[in-house]
N, C-alpha and C positions, 0 to 999 in steps of 0.2 A: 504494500500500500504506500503510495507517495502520501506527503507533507498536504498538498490541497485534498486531495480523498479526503484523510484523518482526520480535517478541518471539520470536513462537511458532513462527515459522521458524528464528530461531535454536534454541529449544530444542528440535526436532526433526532438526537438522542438527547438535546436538550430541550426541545422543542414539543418533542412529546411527552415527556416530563413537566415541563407547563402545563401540555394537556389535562395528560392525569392530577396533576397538585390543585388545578384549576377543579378537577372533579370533585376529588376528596373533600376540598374547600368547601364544594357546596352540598357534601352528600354525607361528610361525617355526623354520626348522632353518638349520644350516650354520654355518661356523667363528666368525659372531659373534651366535652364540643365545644368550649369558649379555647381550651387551650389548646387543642389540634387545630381548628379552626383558624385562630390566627397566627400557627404553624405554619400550615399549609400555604397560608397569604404571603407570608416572611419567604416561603420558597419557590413561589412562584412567581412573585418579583425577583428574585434574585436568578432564578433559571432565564427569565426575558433578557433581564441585563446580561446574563451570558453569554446567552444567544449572539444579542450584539455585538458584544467584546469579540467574543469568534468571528463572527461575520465580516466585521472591519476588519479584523488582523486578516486574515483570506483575500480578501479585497486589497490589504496595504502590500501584500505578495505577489498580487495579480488574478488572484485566482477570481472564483464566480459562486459566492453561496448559493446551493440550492437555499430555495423560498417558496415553494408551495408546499399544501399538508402532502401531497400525492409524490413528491419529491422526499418531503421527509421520511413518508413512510416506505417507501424503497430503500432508503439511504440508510434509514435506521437501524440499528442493533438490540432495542427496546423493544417491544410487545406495546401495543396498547393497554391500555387498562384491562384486566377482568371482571370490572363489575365488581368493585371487594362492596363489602355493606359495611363488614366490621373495621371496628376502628384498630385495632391491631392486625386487622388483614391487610389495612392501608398503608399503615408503618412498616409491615415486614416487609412489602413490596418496593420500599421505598427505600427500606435497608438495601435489598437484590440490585435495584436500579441505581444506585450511587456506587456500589461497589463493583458494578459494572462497567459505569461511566469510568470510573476510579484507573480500571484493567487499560482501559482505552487511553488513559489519558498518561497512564505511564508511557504506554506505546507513544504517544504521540511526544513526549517529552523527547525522549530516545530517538524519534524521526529526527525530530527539529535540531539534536545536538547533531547529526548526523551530517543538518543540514547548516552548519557553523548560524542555526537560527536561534540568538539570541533569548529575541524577545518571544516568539513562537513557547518557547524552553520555559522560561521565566511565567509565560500565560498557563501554559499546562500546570508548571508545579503548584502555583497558586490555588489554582482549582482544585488539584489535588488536595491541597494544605484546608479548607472551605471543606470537602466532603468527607476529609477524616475527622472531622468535627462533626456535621450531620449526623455519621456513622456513629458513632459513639452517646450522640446525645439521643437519636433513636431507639440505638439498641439499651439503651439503658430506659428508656420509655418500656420498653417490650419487657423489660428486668432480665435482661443476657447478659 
């Protein structure tokens, strides 16, 4: 996989991450819906901004983000939602999908140093740095 692929898989597996965060958002119940709830919100702004952040750096390379859902969903490495109801179906999925993205985004570190790319390197680890926090502050939600 080149440096623009890996981009654009990120930005696709972000993207639908939004999606589902955006779902969760509006579909979690049960006694800690005020604090998942604006969980959810906290993470799916911050997966938009991601998006971006990727989008431009791709762009500042030359490349060409994919931009429609139909694009994402090819491009992606994510699942759609399943439908969870439960609110720790939500989290666990949420644990899979960050340490997914996480897998990817080492790969793409490792591209990027490959490719004497800096700041490509520097966006990756960061991200990385962001979803081992999630990971942990989830799985500890879950009591892992």
């Amino acid at each position: 996989m080149n440096l623009q692929t890996a981009l654009n898989v990120q930005i696709s597996n972000w993207s639908i991450l939004y999606t589902k965060l955006h779902r969760f958002h509006w579909y979690v119940k049960g006694p800690l819906f005020f604090t998942l709830h604006e969980k959810f919100e906290e993470l799916y702004n911050e997966a938009a901004l991601t998006v971006d952040e990727i989008a431009e750096r791709l762009l500042a390379i030359g490349g060409q983000p994919v931009a429609t859902m139909k694009e994402y969903l090819e491009t992606a490495t994510l699942a759609e939602t399943n439908n969870e109801a439960k609110a720790s179906d939500m989290v666990s999925t949420l644990v899979s999908d960050y340490r997914a993205i996480k897998e990817q985004l080492i790969e793409l570190a490792s591209l990027a140093e490959e490719n004497n790319d800096v700041i490509t390197n520097d966006l990756a680890v960061g991200l990385i740095e962001k979803i081992d926090t999630h990971v942990w502050m989830l799985t500890a939600y879950l009591g892992e």
